[in-house]
C-alpha positions in Angstrom: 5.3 -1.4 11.3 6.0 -2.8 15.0 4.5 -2.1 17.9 6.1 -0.6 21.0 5.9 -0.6 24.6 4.8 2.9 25.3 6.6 2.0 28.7 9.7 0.6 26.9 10.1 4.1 25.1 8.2 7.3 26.7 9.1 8.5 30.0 6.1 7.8 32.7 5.1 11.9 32.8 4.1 11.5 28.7 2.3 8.3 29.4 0.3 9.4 31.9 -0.6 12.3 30.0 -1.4 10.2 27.1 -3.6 8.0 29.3 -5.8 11.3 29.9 -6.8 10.8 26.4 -6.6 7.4 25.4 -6.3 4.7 28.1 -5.5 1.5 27.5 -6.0 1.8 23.9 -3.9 1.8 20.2 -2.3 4.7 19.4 -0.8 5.8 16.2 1.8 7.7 15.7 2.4 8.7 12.5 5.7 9.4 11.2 7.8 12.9 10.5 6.8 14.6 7.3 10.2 14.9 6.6 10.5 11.0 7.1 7.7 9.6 5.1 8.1 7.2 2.7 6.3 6.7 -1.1 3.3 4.0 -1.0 5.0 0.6 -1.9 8.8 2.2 -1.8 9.8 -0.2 1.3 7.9 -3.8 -0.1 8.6 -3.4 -3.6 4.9 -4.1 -4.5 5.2 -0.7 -6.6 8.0 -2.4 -9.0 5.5 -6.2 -8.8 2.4 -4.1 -9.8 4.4 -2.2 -12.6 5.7 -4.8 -14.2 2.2 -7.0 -13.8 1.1 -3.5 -15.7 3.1 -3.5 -18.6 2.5 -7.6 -19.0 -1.1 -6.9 -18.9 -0.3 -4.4 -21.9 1.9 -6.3 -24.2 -0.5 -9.4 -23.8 -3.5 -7.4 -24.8 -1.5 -5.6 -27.6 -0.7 -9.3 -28.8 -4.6 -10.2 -28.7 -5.6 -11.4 -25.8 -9.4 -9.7 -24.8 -10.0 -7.8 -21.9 -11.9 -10.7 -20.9 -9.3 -13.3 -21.1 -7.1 -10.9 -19.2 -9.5 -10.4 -16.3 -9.4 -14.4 -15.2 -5.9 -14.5 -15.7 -5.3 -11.8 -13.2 -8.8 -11.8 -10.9 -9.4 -8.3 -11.6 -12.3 -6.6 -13.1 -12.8 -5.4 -16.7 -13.0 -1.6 -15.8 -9.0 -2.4 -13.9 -7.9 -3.9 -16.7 -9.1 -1.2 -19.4 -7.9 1.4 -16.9 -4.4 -0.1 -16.9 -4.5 -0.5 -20.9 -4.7 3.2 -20.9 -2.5 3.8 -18.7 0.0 1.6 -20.4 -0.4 3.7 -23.9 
């Protein structure tokens, strides 16, 4: 996400009625409901994070501990076990 110039975009009447509210500030505006998009759908962390997933699991299935597993990939031991599960 970019920012904008309010000025750039919004006709003067909107941005002074916006500064009645919040001047000089951030603003968010979130997008359409229609027009949202997934968690991770644009950056493709969703397909790095399954894929990390399913190494975790075939590496623990193979005999690596939990333990091993947690300095490999800094997370804690409760993550890992959670993600075992999940993998099953």
């Amino acid at each position: 996400m970019k920012y904008e110039k309010a000025q750039d975009i919004l006709p003067e009447d909107i941005i002074k009625l916006i500064q009645q509210y919040i001047d000089g500030g951030y603003l968010y505006i979130p997008r359409k409901f229609d027009n949202k998009k997934s968690w991770g759908s644009t950056t493709g962390l969703r397909k790095e994070l399954k894929k990390r997933n399913v190494e975790i699991f075939e590496k623990h299935i193979r005999g690596i501990s939990v333990k091993e597993l947690t300095e490999q990939y800094y997370l804690t031991e409760n993550s890992i076990r959670r993600i075992i599960r999940q993998q099953r």
